[in-house]
C-alpha positions, 0 to 999 in steps of 0.5 A: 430573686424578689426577697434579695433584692429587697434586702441587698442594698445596690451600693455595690452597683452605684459605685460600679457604675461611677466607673471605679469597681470596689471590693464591697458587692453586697450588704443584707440588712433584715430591716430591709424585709417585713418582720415575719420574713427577717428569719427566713430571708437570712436564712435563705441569704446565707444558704445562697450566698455562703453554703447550705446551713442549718440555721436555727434561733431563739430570736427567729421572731424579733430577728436582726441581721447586718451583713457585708459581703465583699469579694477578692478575686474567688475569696469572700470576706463577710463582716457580720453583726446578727442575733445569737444564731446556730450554724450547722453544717451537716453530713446531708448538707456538705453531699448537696453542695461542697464548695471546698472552702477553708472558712476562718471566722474572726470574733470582734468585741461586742460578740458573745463567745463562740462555741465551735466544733469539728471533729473530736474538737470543741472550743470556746472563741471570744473576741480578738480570737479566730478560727478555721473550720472545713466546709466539707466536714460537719461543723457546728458554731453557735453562742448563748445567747449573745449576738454575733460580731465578726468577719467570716472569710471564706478562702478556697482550699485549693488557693492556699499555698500550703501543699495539697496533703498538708493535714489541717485536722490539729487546727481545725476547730480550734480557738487560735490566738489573733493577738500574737505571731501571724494571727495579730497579722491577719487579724489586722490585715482583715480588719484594715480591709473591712474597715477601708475597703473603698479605698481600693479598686481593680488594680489592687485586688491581685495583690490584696488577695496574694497577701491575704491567701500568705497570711492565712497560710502562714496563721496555719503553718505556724500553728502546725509548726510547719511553716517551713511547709510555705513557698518561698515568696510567701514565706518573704512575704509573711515576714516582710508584713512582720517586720512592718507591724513591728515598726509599727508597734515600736517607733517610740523606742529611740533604741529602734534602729535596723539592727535591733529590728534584723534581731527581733526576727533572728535575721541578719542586718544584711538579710534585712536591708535586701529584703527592704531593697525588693521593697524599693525602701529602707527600715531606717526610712520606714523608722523615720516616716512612722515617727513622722507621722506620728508627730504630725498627728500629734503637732495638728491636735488641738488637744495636744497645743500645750504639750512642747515640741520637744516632748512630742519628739520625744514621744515619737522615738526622736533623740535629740530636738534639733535631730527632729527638727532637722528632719522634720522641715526636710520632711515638710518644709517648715519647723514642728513650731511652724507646722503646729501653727499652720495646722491650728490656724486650718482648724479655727479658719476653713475658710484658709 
């Protein structure tokens, strides 16, 4: 198709063709077109790329687009900036063309709210919030006026490991919570893979798709209280990346030790060290290598250079200082001190 190709960028083909494939296939930018075919030319994008839709704008004449689409496996993840827009999925629409999509919009700062509706549902999603909506039901999505800034993911339904009669109709529609429980977790998952896509090649679609269906299975039950609904594995899983985004989250208490972690997710301290032991890890190993990393960060910022090591350690969640420096030069091979000077040094000297 002639519009496409003036509007699709060939990344995705260059970087394939350097032998290494990436996640990221496409992006459509409208100022890749001439004015008067912008509107038009998303349009007819969307309607190939995603599903049919009703598009409708306020802004159809100056209309702007910026579209990333990226591909795991059969689930699309679609970050998007783009005028105020209207998207309508109607009964006429879902009768020419059905793909049987479970599709979940995440809302980004930057977007005006988004107004949803499936249903007998109508609600009000703004940023840091997401939502799912059926692909095969009429559906409608739009703002007032404010442009839209998300990530669209459109999963096949029968991917989901949920079982095939699970009744989605309480959460379809619905503004759902991406700061807390599973939603923050897939939240951050999304994000992470939009942001850093290039970072991946084949070999790690497989596993980057299982745990994307997981999250997303795992957002739904929860709201539907029926988590216990998830395959085992997925349901390990889901809590494996909990427990990770935990640490994650609270390295600096020193107090942070496995135990307080196997309580924060009602599991024994037994429980949790077999599940770190399918990881081929320790949550005592994991503990110390997130302070680590931090420290590392924070000794190698010039902004930090008069702030003493021990308070950095401090920081960081380590006790006392020759605790910290004793695991430090284990971990590096040199003092916090030392490791400070290096780091300083690279900075004012490339050339070393």
């Amino acid at each position: 198709m002639i519009l496409r190709s003036a509007a699709v960028s060939g990344r995705g083909r260059a970087e394939r063709q350097k032998g290494r494939r990436v996640l990221t296939e496409a992006e459509f930018r409208t100022d890749a077109l001439q004015p008067g075919d912008r509107f038009a030319g998303w349009q007819q994008y969307m309607n190939n790329t995603i599903a049919p839709m009703e598009i409708t704008s306020s802004h159809a004449d100056d209309f702007w687009a910026d579209h990333r689409l990226l591909r795991i496996e059969d689930t699309l993840l679609w970050p998007a900036r783009l005028h105020a827009s209207c998207f309508r999925r109607t009964p006429r629409l879902i009768r020419q063309s059905d793909p049987g999509l479970l599709h979940m919009t995440l809302v980004l700062p930057g977007s005006g709210a988004m107004h949803v509706e499936q249903g007998r549902v109508r609600s009000a999603v703004e940023a840091h919030d997401l939502y799912f909506l059926d692909t095969s039901r009429p559906s409608g999505v739009w703002t007032d006026g404010q442009p839209i800034v998300g990530v669209g993911v459109d999963i096949p339904r029968s991917l989901l490991p949920l079982p095939m009669d699970t009744c989605l109709d309480e959460v379809l529609g619905r503004r759902l919570s991406g700061r807390h429980g599973f939603g923050a977790l897939l939240t951050q998952f999304v994000t992470h893979l939009v942001d850093r896509a290039e970072e991946y090649g084949p070999a790690d679609v497989a596993r980057l798709h299982r745990v994307l269906l997981d999250l997303a299975a795992g957002a739904l039950a929860g709201e539907l209280d029926r988590e216990t609904a998830l395959p085992p594995e997925a349901r390990t899983g889901n809590l494996v990346l909990a427990i990770r985004s935990f640490i994650g989250s609270n390295f600096h208490d020193p107090g942070l030790t496995p135990g307080t972690v196997a309580a924060a997710h009602y599991i024994s301290t037994r429980q949790l060290h077999r599940l770190f032991h399918r990881e081929g890890t320790t949550v005592a190993a994991l503990i110390r290598s997130r302070r680590l990393e931090r420290a590392r960060l924070d000794l190698a910022d010039p902004r930090l250079v008069d702030t003493p090591v021990q308070t950095i350690a401090a920081r960081c969640g380590f006790g006392a200082p020759a605790h910290f420096s004793r695991v430090f030069r284990a971990a590096q091979g040199m003092s916090p001190r030392d490791y400070r000077e290096a780091r300083l040094r690279e900075r004012t000297d490339p050339a070393r």
